[in-house]
C-alpha positions in Angstrom: 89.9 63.5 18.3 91.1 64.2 22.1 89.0 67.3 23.1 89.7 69.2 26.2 91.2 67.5 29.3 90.4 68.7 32.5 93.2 67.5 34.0 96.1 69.7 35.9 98.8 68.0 34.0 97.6 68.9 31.0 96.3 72.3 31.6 99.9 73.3 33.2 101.1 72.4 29.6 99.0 75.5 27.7 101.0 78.4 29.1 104.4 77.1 27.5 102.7 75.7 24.5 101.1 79.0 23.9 105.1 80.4 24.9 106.6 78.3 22.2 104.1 79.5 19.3 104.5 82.9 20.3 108.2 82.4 19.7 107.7 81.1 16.2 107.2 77.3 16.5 104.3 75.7 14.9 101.9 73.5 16.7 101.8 69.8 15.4 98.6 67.5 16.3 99.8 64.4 17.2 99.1 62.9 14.2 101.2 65.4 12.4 103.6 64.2 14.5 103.6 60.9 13.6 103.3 61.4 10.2 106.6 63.8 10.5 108.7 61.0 12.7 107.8 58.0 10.2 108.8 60.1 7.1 112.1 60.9 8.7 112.6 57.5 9.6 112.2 56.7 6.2 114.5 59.0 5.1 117.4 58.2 7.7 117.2 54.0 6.2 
């Protein structure tokens, strides 16, 4: 688990992440991620 960074770069990140699910997209963890990009892989071979 990450936590919470207190760290500029990532804090400046929160107002368009929060931007973005207002707008309708869904927030991924980055294992989600992952999991997402190796079964499209996959599914490109």
């Amino acid at each position: 688990m990450y936590g919470f960074r207190f760290n500029e770069k990532y804090l400046s990140q929160i107002p368009a992440l929060l931007e973005l699910v207002n707008l309708g997209y869904d927030y991924l963890k980055p294992e989600q991620a992952f999991n997402r990009s190796l079964i499209l892989a996959l599914l490109v071979q």
